[in-house]
C-alpha positions as CSV (number, residue, x, y, z in Angstrom):
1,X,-83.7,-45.9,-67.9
2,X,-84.5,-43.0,-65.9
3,X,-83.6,-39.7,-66.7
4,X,-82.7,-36.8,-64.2
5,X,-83.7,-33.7,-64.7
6,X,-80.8,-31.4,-63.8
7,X,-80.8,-27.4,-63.0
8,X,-78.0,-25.4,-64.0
9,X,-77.6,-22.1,-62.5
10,X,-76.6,-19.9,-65.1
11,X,-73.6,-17.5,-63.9
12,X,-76.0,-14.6,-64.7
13,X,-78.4,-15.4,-61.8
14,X,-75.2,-15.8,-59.3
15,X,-73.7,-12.9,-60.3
16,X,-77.0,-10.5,-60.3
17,X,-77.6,-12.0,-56.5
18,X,-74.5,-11.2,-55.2
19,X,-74.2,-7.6,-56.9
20,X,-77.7,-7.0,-55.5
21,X,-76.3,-8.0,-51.9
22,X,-74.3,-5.2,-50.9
23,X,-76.5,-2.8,-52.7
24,X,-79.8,-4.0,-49.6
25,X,-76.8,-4.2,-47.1
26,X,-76.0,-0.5,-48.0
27,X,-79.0,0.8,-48.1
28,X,-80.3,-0.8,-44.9
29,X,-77.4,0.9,-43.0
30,X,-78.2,4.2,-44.4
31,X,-81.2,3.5,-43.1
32,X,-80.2,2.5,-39.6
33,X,-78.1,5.6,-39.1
34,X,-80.0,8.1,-40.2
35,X,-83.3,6.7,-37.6
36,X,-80.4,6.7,-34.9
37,X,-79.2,10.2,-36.1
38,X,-82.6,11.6,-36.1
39,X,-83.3,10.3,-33.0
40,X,-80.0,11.9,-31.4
41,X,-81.1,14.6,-33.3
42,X,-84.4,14.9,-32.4
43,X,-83.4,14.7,-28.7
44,X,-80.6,17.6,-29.2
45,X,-83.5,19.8,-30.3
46,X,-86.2,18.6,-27.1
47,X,-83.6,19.4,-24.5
48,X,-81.1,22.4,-26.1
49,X,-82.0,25.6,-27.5
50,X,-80.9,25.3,-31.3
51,X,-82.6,27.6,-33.5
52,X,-85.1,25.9,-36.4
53,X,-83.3,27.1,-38.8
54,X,-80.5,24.6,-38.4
55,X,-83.1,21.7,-39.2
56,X,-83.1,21.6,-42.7
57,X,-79.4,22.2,-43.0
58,X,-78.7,18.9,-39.8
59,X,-81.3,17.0,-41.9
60,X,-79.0,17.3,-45.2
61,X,-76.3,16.4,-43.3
62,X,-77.6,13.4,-41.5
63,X,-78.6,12.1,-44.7
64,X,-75.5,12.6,-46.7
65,X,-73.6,10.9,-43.3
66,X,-75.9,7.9,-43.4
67,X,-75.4,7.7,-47.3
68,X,-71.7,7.4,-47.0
69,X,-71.6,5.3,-43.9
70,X,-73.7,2.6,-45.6
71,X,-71.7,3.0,-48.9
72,X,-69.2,2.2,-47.0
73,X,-70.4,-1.0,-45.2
74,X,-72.3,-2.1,-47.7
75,X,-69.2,-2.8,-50.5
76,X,-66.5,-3.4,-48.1
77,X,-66.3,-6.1,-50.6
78,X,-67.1,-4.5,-53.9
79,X,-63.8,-3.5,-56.1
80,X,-65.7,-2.1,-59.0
81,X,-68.2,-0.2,-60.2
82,X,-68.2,2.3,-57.4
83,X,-70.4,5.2,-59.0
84,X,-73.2,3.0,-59.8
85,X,-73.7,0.8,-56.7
86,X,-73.2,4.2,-54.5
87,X,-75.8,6.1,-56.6
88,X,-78.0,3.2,-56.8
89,X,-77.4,2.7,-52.5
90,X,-78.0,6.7,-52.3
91,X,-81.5,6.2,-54.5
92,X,-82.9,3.3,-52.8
93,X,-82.1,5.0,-49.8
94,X,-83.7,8.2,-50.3
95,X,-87.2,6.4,-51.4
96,X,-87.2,4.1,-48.4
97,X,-86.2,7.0,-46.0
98,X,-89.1,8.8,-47.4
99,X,-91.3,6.2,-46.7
100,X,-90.1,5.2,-43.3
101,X,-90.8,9.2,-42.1
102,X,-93.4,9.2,-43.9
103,X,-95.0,6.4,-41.9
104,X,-93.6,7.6,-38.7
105,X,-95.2,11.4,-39.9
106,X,-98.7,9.9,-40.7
107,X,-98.7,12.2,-44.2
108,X,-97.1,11.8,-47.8
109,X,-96.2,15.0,-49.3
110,X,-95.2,14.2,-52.9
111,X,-93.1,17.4,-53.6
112,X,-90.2,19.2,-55.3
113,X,-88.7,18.6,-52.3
114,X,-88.5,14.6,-52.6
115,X,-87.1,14.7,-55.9
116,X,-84.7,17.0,-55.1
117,X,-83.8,14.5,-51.9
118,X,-84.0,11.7,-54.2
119,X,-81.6,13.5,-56.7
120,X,-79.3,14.6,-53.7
121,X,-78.9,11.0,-52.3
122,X,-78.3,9.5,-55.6
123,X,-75.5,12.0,-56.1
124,X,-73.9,11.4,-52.8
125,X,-74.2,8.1,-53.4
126,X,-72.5,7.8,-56.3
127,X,-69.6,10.5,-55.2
128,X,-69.1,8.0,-51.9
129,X,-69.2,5.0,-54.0
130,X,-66.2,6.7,-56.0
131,X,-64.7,7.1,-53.3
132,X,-65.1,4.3,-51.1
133,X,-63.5,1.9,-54.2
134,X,-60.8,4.5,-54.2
135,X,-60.2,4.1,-50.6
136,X,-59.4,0.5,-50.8
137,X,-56.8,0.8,-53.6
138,X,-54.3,2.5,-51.1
């Protein structure tokens, strides 16, 4: 008598896959935006006269913009827990944007400045995950 060994997939392991999905498919969006916004902007900036100081300010913007769009796309299916997947989308994002520039710029500056991005995405995040759950309620 033979005896098959069977695998059970415990409901933990399914569940912590398909909360981790739209969490990548966020951040990955943010991601994809804010290269194609940067790029726009980057453009605007070659061919216009805008003043330098506007950077910084267009930069906070693009990344908040980016943040909320992937929020957005990334739990079109997600009815719950809003705050954390957004802050944990706007996180994620923040450290991989870093890096990706970062690449792009040939230097890593580890400064005040990337915690406070870090700290700014992850609160973004979180305030569009709030209101992205919100959003399908109506």
């Amino acid at each position: 008598m033979k005896m098959k060994a069977k695998i059970f997939k415990t409901e933990k392991t399914e569940n912590s896959g398909k909360k981790l999905k739209p969490i990548l498919k966020g951040v990955f969006v943010s991601l994809t935006f804010s290269l194609l916004f940067i790029l726009l902007f980057a453009f605007l900036l070659r061919f216009t006269n805008i003043s330098e100081n506007l950077i910084s300010p267009v930069n906070q913007v693009i990344k908040a913009v980016s943040i909320f769009l992937g929020v957005l796309f990334g739990m079109k299916k997600v009815k719950q827990n809003g705050i954390i997947n957004g802050f944990l989308i706007g996180f994620f994002f923040t450290i991989l944007a870093f890096l990706v520039f970062s690449l792009l710029d040939g230097q890593f500056v580890f400064d005040r400045t990337l915690i406070n991005d870090v700290i700014f995405g992850s609160i973004i995040g979180a305030i569009c995950g709030i209101i992205c759950v919100n959003l399908k309620k109506f």
